[in-house]
N, C-alpha and C positions, 0 to 999 in steps of 0.2 A: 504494500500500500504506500502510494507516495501522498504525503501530507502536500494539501493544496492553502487558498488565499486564507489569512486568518480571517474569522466570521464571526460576530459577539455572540451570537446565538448556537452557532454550531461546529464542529469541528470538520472538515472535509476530506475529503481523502479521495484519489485515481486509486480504482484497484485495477492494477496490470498483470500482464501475463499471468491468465490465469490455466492452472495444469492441475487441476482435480480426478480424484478418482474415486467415485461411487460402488458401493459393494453390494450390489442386490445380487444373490443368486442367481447365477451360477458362475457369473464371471464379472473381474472389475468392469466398470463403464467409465470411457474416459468425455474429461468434462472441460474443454479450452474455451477462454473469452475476455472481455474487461467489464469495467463498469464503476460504480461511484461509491461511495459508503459514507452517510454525513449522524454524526450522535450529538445530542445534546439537549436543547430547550430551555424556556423559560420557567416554569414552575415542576414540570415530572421530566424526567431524560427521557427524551425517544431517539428513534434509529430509523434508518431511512438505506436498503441496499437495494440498488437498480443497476439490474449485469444485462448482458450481450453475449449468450452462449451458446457453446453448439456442443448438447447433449451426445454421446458417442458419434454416428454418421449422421445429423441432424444438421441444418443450417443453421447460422446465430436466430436466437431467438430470444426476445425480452421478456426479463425475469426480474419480477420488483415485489420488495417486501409492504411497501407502503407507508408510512410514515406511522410507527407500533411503537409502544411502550420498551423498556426491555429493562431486566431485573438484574443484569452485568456490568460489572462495573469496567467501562473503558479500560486496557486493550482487549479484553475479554470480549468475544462478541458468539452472541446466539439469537438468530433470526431467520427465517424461512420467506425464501422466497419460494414465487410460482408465477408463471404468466397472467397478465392480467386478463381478467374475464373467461379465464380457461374454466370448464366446468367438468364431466363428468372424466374424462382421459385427459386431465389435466399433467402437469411434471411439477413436482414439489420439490426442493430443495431443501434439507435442514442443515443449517449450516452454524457448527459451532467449531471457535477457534481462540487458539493462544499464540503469546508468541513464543518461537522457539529460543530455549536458551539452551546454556552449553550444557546442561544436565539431558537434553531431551534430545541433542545431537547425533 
């Protein structure tokens, strides 16, 4: 994630090159794209993650968490994105992460 303009209300963030790997049985699924990730707010913290991704052979396709609450505390992030207005064969995404330190190397 590259930290973007300072914002009084939210923190921003490019997230680049992304190289994910989903495990639904029976095989990994591979998951490449970009997109933005902004946290923060005036009175509750919310989260805001909008990608451009191309699920295993799939063409990019937008995936936005929406602007949600979230109960982690900055760099910790847990949010689920899914296409918007996608309804019953929709793609869900949960996506929880840390950052890697030299213990987890």
């Amino acid at each position: 994630m590259v930290d973007l303009r300072p914002n009084p209300l939210f923190q921003e963030f490019a997230v680049a090159n992304i190289n994910w790997q989903a495990a639904p049985p029976p095989a990994l699924v591979p998951i490449h794209g970009v997109g933005f990730y902004k946290i923060g707010g005036e009175v509750a913290v919310q989260q805001r993650m909008s990608l451009e991704l191309a699920v295993d052979d799939e063409p990019l396709t937008h995936f936005d968490s929406g602007l949600v609450q979230t109960e982690v505390r900055f760099p910790l992030i847990d949010v689920t994105v899914s296409i918007p207005g996608g309804q019953c064969d929709n793609t869900v995404i949960v996506l929880k992460a840390a950052p890697v330190t030299a213990a987890t190397k």
